[in-house]
N, C-alpha and C positions, 0 to 999 in steps of 0.2 A: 016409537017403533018404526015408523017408515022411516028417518032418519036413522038406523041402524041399518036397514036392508037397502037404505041407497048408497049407503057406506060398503057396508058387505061386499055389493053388485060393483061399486069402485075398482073397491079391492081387489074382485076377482077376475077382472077386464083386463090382459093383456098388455103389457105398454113396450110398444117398439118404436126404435130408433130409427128411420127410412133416412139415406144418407143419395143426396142426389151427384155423383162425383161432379168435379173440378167448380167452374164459375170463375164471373170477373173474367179477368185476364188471365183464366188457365182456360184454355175453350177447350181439349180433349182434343179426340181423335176426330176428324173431318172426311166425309165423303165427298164423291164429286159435284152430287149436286146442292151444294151447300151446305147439308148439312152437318151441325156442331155438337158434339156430346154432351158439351154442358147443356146444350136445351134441351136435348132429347132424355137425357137424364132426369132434369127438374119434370119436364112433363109428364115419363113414364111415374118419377115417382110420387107426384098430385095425385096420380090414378091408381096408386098403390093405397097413400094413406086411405081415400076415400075407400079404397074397395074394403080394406082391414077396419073402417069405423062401420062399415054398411053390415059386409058380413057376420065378423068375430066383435062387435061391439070394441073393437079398441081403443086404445088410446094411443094415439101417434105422433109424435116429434118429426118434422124436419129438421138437418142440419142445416138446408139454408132452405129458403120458400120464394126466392127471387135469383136473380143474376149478379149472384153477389161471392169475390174469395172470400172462401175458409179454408183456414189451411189444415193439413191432415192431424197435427196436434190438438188443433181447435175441435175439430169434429170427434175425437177419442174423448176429451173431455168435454166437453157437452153431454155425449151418450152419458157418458159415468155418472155424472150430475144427475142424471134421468133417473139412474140404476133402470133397466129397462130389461124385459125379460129375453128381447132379441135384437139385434142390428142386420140391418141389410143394405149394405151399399151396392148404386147401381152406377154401371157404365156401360160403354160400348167401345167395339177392338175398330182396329181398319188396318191395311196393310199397306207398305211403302210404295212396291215397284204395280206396274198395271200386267203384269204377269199373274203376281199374286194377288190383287185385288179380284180378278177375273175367278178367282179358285176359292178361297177361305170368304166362308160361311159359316154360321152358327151360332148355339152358346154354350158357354162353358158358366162352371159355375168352382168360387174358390173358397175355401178357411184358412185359414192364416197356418205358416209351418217357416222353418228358421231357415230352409232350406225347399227349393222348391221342387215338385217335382218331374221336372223335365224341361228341355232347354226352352220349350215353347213357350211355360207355367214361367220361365227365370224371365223371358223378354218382357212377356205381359206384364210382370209386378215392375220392371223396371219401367216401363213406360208409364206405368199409373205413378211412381212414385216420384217421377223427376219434378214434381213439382215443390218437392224440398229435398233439404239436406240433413234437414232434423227430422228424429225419430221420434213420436210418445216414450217421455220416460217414467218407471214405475217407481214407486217407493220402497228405499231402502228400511232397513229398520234392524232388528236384533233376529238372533239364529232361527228362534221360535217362527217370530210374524215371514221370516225369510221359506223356512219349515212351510206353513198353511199356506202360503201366497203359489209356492208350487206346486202343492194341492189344490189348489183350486184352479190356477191356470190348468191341470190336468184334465179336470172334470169338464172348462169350459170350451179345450179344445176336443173333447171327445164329443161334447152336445154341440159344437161347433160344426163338428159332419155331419152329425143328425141332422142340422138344420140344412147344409147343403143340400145331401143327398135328397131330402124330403122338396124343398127348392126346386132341385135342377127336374127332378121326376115331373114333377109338375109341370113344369116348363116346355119339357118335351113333347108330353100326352098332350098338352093344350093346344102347343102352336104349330106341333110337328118338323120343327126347325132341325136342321144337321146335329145332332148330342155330339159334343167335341167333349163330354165329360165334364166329371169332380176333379180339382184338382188342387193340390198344396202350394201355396209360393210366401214370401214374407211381403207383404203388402201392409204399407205403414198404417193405411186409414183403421187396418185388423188388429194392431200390433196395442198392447197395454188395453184393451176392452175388456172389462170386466163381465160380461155376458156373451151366451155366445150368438158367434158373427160373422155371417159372409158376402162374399163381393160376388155379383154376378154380371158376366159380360152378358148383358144379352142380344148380340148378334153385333156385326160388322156393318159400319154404317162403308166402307167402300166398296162392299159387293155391290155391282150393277143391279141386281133382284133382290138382297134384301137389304141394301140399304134403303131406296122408295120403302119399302113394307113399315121396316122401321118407325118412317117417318108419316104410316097412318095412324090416324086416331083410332081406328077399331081393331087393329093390331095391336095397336099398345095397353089398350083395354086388356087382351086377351094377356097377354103380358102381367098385368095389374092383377087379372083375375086367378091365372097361375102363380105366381108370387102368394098371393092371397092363398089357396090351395095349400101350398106344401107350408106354410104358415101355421097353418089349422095341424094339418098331418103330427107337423114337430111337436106344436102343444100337445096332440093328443096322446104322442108316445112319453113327453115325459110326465102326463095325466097318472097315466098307466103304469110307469116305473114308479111315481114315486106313492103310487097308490091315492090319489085326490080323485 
C-alpha cells in the first residue's frame, strides 16, 4: 500500500523542464559591469528548480546545471525525453548603444509563434537564436499522425499563453519591474516542444539600475519565487479545465 501512494504522489508531482539560456562559449547578453547571461541564467534558474521542489513538490530537470554548450536542438530534445508538463527557458535582453542601454528596462515574457509580434519581439528572437543555424526538426509521418500532430501543437500553443501570461503576472506583482509584456516571436529553444513553453527575459542586464539588481541573490530569489507563482497559477487553471 504505501508503495502505491508514493507512486500515486510521483505521478501527481508536476515535472518541469527549467532551461538556463546559452553557456560555454555562447555567454549571452553582457552588461557593463561584468555581468554574463549565461551565469545569471544558470543561477536564476538553481533558484527556480529549488523554489518549484520546496513549494509545488516537483520534479525538475535542468538543461544544463554547469557552464557548459547546449545547443538549442539538444535542449528541445531533452525536454521531449522528460515529456514534462511545462518548459521555461530563462534569459536576459541588454541593449547596444549607451543611449539605449540608459532607457530599456524590464521583463517581457514569450511563447513561441512563426512569426513574431512586433519588431522588438523579431530582434529579441534573433539575438537568442544566432547561436545556431539549425532549427528542432519534428517528425514527419503519414496524413493522419501529420492530422493529430497539428492538433496538438494547437492545444500546446494555446496552454503555451496560459503559461506566459500566468508567468509574466507573477513576475510583475513580485518584483514590480517595468511589464514590457507577453509577447509572440519564433524562438528555436520553443520551436518542436511538445509541452507547453516559454522564454522569459527577465530584465536587461545593461541597464545601469537593473542590471546590479539582477545580479543580487535576493532579487533573483524573488524572481525564482515569481516564476514559481504563476507556475502553480498555470497548473491550477488546467486543474480546473480539465476537471482533476
Amino acid at each position: 500500500m504505501l508503495l502505491v501512494v508514493l507512486l500515486s504522489a510521483l505521478a501527481a508531482a508536476p515535472l518541469v523542464v527549467v532551461d538556463p539560456g546559452h553557456g560555454g562559449a555562447q555567454g549571452g547578453a553582457t552588461g557593463p559591469g561584468g555581468l554574463v547571461e549565461k551565469s545569471l541564467a544558470l543561477s536564476i534558474a538553481k533558484k527556480v528548480k529549488a523554489q518549484l521542489e520546496l513549494e509545488l513538490k516537483a520534479r525538475v530537470v535542468l538543461t544544463r546545471d554547469r557552464d557548459a554548450q547546449v545547443s538549442l536542438a539538444e535542449r528541445v530534445e531533452l525536454a521531449n525525453r522528460q515529456r514534462p508538463d511545462l518548459f521555461v527557458s530563462i534569459h536576459a535582453n541588454s541593449m547596444p548603444t549607451q543611449k539605449q542601454r540608459r532607457v530599456h528596462q524590464g521583463i517581457e515574457t514569450y511563447f513561441l509563434s512563426a512569426a513574431a509580434s512586433g519588431e522588438r519581439a523579431k530582434k529579441v528572437a534573433a539575438r537568442e537564436n544566432e547561436e545556431t543555424g539549425t532549427q528542432p526538426r519534428g517528425v514527419a509521418g503519414d496524413t493522419l499522425s501529420f492530422i493529430l500532430a497539428d492538433l496538438q501543437r494547437a492545444e500546446t500553443h494555446a496552454d503555451s499563453s496560459r503559461l506566459a501570461y500566468a508567468v509574466h503576472e507573477a513576475l510583475i506583482a513580485e518584483t514590480r519591474a517595468e511589464d514590457r509584456g507577453v509577447q509572440q516571436a519564433p524562438f528555436y529553444v520553443l520551436m518542436g516542444l511538445e509541452a507547453p513553453a516559454v522564454l522569459v527575459e527577465v530584465g536587461f542586464v545593461s541597464h545601469p539600475e537593473e542590471g546590479p539588481r539582477l545580479n543580487d541573490a535576493a532579487y533573483q530569489a524573488a524572481l525564482a519565487r515569481a516564476i514559481t507563482q504563476g507556475v502553480r497559477r498555470f497548473l491550477a487553471q488546467l486543474d480546473a479545465r480539465d476537471g482533476r
